[in-house]
N, C-alpha and C positions, 0 to 999 in steps of 0.2 A: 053771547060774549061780544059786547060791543066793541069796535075796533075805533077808539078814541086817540087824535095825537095831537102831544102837547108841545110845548116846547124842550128842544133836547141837547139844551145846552147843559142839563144836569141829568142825572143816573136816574132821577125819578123828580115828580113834580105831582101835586095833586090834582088831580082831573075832575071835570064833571061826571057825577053819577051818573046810573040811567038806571033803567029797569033789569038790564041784566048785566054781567059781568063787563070789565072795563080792563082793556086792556094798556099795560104803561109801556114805554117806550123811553129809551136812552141813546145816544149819541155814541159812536165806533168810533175806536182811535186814541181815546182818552185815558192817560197815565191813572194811575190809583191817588196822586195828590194833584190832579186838577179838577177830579172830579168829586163832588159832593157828595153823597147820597144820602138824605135821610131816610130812614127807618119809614114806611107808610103804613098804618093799619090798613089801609085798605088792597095791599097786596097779600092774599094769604101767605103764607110760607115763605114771606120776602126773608130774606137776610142780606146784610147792608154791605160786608164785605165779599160775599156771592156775587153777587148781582153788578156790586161795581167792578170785578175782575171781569164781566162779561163784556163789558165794552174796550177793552182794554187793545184787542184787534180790530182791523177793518176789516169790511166783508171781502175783500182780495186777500188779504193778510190770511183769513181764514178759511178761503179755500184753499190756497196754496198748503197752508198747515195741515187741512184734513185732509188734502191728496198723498202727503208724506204719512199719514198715521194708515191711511188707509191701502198704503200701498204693504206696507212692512206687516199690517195684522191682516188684511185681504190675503195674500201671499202664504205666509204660514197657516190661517185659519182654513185656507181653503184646502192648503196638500194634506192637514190634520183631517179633515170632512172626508176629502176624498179616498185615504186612506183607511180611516174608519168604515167605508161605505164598500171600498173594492172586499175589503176583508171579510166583512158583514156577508156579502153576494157570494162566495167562494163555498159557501154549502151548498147551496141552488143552482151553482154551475157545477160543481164536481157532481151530482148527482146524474147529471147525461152526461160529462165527459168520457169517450169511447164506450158507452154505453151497448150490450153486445156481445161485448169480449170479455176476456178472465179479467181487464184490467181496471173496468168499472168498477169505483169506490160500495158498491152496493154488493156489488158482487164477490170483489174481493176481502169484504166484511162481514160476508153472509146475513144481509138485511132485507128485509121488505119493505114493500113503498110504508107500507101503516108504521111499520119499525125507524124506519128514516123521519119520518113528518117526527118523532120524538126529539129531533137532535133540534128543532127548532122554538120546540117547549123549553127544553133543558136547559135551552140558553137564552131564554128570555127569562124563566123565572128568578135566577142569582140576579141580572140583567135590573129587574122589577126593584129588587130588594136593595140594591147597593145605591142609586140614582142618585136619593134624597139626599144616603148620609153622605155622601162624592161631592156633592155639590156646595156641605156644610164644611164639610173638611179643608175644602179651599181656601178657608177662610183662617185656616192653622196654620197652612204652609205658602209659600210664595206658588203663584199660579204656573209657571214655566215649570217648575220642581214638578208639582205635584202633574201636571196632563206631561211631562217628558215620565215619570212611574207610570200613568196609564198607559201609555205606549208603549213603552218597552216592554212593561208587565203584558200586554196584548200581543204584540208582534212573538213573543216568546212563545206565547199559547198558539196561535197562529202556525208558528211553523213546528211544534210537535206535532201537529195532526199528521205532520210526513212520518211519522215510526208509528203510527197505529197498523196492527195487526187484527183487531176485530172489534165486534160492533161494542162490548161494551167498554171498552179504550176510548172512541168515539163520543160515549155519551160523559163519561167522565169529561173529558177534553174540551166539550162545548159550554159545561157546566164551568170549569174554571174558566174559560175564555168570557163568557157569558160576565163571570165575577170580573175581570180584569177590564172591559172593555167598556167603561164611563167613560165616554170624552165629555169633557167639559171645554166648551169653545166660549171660553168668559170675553166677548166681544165687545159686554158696558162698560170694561172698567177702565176704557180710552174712546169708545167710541158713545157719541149723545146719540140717544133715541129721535131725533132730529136727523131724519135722512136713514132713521133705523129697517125701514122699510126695505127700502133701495138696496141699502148694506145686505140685508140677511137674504135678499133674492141673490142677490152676485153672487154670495156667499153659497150659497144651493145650487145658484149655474153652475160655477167651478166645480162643486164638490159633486154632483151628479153627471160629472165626467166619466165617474166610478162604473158608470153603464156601458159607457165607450171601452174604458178600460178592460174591463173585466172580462166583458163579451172576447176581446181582441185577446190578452190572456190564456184565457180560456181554449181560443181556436189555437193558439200557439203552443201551448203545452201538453193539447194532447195530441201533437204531433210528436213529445217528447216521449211519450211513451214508452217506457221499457230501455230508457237511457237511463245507463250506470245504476241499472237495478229498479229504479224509480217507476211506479207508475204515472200518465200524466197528470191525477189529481194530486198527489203526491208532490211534484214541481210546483204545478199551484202554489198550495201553502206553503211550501219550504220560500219559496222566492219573494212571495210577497210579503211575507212573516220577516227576513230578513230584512228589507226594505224597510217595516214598520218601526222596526227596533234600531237602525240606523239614522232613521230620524228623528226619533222619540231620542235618542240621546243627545241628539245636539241642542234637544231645546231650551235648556237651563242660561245657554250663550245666547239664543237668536231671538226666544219670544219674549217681548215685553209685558213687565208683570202690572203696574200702574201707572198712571200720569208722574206723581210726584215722587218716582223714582228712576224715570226714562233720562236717561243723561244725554242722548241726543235731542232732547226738545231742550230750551232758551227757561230762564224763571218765569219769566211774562208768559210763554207757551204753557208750560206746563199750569198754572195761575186759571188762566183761558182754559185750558180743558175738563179741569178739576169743577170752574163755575158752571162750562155747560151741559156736563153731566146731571143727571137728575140726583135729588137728594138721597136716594138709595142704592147710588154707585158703589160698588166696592171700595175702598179704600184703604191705604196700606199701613195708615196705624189704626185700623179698626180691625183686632184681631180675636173679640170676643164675642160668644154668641148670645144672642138675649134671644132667652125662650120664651118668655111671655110674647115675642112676634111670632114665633111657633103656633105658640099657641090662639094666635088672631088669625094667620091666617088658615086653621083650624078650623075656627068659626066663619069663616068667611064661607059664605053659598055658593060664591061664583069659582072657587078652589074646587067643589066637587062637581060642578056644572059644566066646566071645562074639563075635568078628568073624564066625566062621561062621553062629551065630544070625541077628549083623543081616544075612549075607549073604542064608543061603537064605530067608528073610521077606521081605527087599525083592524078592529075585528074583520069589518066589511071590507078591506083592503088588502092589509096583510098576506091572505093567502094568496091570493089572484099574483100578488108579486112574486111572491115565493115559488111559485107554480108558472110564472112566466116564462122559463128557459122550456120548465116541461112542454105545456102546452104547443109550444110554437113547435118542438120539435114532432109531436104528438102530428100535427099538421100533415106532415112528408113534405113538406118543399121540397129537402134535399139531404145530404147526410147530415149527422147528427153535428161533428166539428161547423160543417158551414153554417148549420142552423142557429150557434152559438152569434154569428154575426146578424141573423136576422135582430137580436135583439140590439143591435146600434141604434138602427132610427128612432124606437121607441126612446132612447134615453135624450137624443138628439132633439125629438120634438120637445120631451120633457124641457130640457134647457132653454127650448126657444118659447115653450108658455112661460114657465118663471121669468125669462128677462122682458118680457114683453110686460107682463102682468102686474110684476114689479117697477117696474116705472110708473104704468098710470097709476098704482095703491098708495103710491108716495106723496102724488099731489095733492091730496087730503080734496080731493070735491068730488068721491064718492064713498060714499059709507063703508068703512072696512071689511065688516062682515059680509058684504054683495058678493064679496070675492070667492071667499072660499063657500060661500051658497051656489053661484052659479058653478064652479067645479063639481058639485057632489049634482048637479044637477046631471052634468056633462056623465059624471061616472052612470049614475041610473039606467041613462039610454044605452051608454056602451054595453053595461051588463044584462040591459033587454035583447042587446043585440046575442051575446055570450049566452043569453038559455035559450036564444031561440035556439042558435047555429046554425043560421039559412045555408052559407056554405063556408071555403077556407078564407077565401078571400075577406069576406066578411068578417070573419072571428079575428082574421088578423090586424084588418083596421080598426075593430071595437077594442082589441089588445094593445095596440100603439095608443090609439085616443084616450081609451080608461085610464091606462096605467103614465102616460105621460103626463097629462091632469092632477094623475093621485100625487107625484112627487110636489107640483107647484102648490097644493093644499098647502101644506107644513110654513112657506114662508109667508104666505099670506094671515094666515091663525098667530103663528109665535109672534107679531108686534100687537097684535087685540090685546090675547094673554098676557102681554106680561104692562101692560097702560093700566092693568088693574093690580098690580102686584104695590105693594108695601114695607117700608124699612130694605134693610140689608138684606139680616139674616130671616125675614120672611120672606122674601124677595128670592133667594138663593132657594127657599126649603119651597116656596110655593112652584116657581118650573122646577124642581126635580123633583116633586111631588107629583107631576102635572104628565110630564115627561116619561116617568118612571110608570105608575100604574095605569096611565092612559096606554101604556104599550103592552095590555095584557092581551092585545088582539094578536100579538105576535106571538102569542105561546099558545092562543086558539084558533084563529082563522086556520093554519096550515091543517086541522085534523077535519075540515070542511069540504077536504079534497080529496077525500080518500079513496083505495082503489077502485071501489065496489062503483062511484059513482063515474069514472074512467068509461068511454074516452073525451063525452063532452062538458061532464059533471056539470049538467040543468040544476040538479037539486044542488048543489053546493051555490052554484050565481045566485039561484033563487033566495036562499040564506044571507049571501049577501047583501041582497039588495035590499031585504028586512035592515039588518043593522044601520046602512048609509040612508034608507029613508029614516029611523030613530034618530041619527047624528042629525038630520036638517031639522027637524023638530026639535033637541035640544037647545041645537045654535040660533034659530030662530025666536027660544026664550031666553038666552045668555044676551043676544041682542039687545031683546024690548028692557032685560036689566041693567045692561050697561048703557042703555041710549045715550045718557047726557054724560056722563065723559067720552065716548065715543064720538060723539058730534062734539066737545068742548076741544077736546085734542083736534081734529079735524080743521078747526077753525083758528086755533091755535098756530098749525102747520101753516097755512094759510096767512096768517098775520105776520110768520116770521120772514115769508118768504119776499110780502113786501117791504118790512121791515129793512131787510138785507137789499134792499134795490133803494132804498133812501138811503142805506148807509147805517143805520139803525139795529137796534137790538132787542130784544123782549123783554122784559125783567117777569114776565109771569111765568107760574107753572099750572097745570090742568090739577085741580084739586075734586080728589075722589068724592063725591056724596052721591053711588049709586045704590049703596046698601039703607038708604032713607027710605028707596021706593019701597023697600018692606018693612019700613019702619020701626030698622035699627041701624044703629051705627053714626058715627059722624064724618062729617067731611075731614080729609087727611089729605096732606099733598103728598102723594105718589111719584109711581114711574109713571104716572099717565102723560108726563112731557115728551111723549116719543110723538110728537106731533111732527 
């Protein structure tokens, strides 16, 4: 992709070829009738009144705009994460809260460890099944509407867990929660995959707070114990069930649903953010679904190629999480409440690899997928450390390091996946496609731990670490298939970032032709503009 610049007194100008792509360039600042732009065939995917709304700010004009857009969906997207994720965690901590006594949830439900690892099946599989159609359905109702119903719907599930009486009230309970608990955090339908990186690492800092949170939670209510009847798992969910459903109803007033409906952005704002969205943003009079993109991205190799990534990762992950309160407590540090806090630093580190990792992943001058290669790398050793179990000390830095690693995977993966996604409604049905049955490791890793293998379960890591070396070998062929939009975007990023220091703007998009290398398909211009 050549980095060619012309004169940019116009929207577009025809440039010298070369051997490979050419990139155009436009002038910042320029109203919609000062500026020209004709039509070029030689920009794929150009369109002439897109493209001329791109220049329409200057590169201050545009930071300042995306600090405000990013403050108001940073802000909401993240307390929606975090709350989804505390919620999520509250089975894995209630299962040692006061662990011992009558008033442990296992006990008071009369369950066994093999009997419990079931309530994490039971709520992945409706979980599996709902994703796709959650994520199509958005597209019927205004986005605020519909994630304030998954929330309340959630928060409500949530805190019935407090009047359960036995175990199978429990698996009922996980099973609806499971059904109710889609979040969809639609973060393209204002924000451009320009800087998408960046966004959805913040976005996983903040929201993996939920570690912080939970752990501290946790310590705190089961001191509640046996106040006003309750036990302290019990408090758990009743309090933070509340909380979920108190926020989930305000969001119909506070979350913004699309650009050209935000009444505190300006006509020109809203104009600008609609152009720098990629062509398969959501959009709010596009309310119908076309299934023939269904059905493409059906066919598309790299849809089931990344299902197997998210699969065999959560497999090889999934439990070690799940199993993360147990273990540490399994340890003896100290009692079983304080133990609840050893897991803080773990979530703490997690935060400080995503925001670190996420910065350099942005500046496009190292190949995306290095990223989440090197973490699965990182996990392998920790879990070599985990089946040996030389001693405690050991197992607990191989448990901080593994599992704060495995959180920063996810935001390094979701801008690869979706630079290969297409249209709207394939775009929407491809991550919750992706999303949905790549998370089937969460309804099987947990049964990887079971009691028999107690107290260091060698053979369960060992299992592990089968699936996460399978996950670098598939990522390792989804790579060598998406190379050139991979690098095409990269350089992209790259081009816009000088672009923006001249004053300047891009008019290109990263147009897909990775499905050639197998000798089908044609080039399409995509979401691969998350350069």
């Amino acid at each position: 992709m050549a980095d060619t610049k012309h004169d940019a007194s116009t929207a577009s100008a025809p440039v010298a070829e070369s051997s490979d792509t050419v990139i155009h360039y436009a002038r910042r600042g320029s109203t919609g009738e000062q500026t020209t732009a004709k039509a070029d065939d030689s920009i794929e995917g150009y369109d002439d009144e897109r493209m001329r709304a791109r220049t329409l700010l200057t590169a201050e004009e545009e930071k300042k705009l995306m600090r405000r857009i990013d403050w108001r969906l940073m802000t909401l997207c993240s307390v929606m994460f975090l709350l989804k994720n505390i919620d999520a965690d509250n089975v894995s901590n209630a299962r040692i809260m006061n662990k011992g006594t009558p008033r442990n949830i296992m006990t008071q439900l009369g369950m066994t460890s093999n009997e419990y690892n079931l309530v994490t099946t039971l709520y992945y599989v409706p979980y599996i099944v709902a994703e796709a159609p959650s994520n199509l359905l958005i597209k019927r109702f205004k986005p605020s509407n519909w994630q304030s119903r998954i929330m309340v719907t959630w928060g409500i599930a949530t805190a019935c867990h407090a009047a359960l009486t036995n175990k199978q009230g429990l698996l009922r309970q996980v099973c609806f929660l499971g059904l109710s608990f889609r979040c969809v955090i639609g973060i393209d339908q204002m924000r451009c995959r320009s800087g998408y990186c960046s966004f959805v690492s913040l976005l996983y800092t903040l929201g993996n707070l939920s570690g912080v949170f939970s752990g501290i939670f946790a310590y705190a209510f089961s001191h509640l114990n046996g106040a006003h009847g309750l036990s302290g798992w019990q408090w758990l969910f009743l309090v933070e069930g509340i909380l979920t459903i108190a926020f989930g109803a305000a969001l119909p007033w506070i979350l913004p649903d699309f650009p050209d409906t935000a009444k505190w952005l300006t006509e020109k704002e809203r104009a600008f953010i609609q152009a720098r969205l990629p062509g398969n943003a959501p959009q709010a009079s596009e309310m119908n679904f076309r299934w023939r993109e269904i059905v493409a991205s059906l066919k598309d190799v790299r849809l089931w190629l990344f299902t197997l990534i998210w699969a065999f990762y959560t497999i090889g992950t999934s439990g070690v999480r799940f199993y993360q309160p147990t273990v540490i407590a399994d340890l003896g540090f100290t009692d079983i409440a304080s133990a609840q806090l050893l897991n803080l630093p773990i979530s703490l580190f997690s935060i400080a690899v995503i925001g670190v990792t996420g910065a350099f992943a942005d500046n496009g001058k190292l190949p995306r997928p290095l990223y989440p290669l090197s973490f699965l790398g990182v996990i392998l050793i920790c879990y070599g450390v985990l089946y040996a179990y030389p001693n405690k000390g050991g197992v607990y830095a191989a448990t901080l390091i593994g599992n704060g690693v495995t959180s920063a995977w996810f935001p390094m993966m979701w801008p690869w996946r979706v630079q290969t996604t297409s249209k709207a409604t394939g775009s929407a049905f491809s991550i919750g496609f992706v999303n949905s049955y790549g998370q089937i490791g969460g309804a099987i890793s947990p049964h990887l731990f079971q009691s028999k293998y107690a107290p260091h379960y060698g053979i369960s890591f060992g299992i592990a670490m089968g699936f996460v070396s399978a996950c670098v070998l598939t990522t390792l062929f989804t790579w060598w298939l998406t190379w050139k939009t991979e690098q095409d975007t990269r350089k992209l990023k790259v081009a816009r970032v000088k672009a923006q220091e001249r004053g300047e703007t891009v008019l290109d998009d990263v147009v897909d032709n990775d499905l050639q290398k197998l000798g089908g398909g044609t080039g399409s211009s995509s979401s691969a503009s998350s350069a």
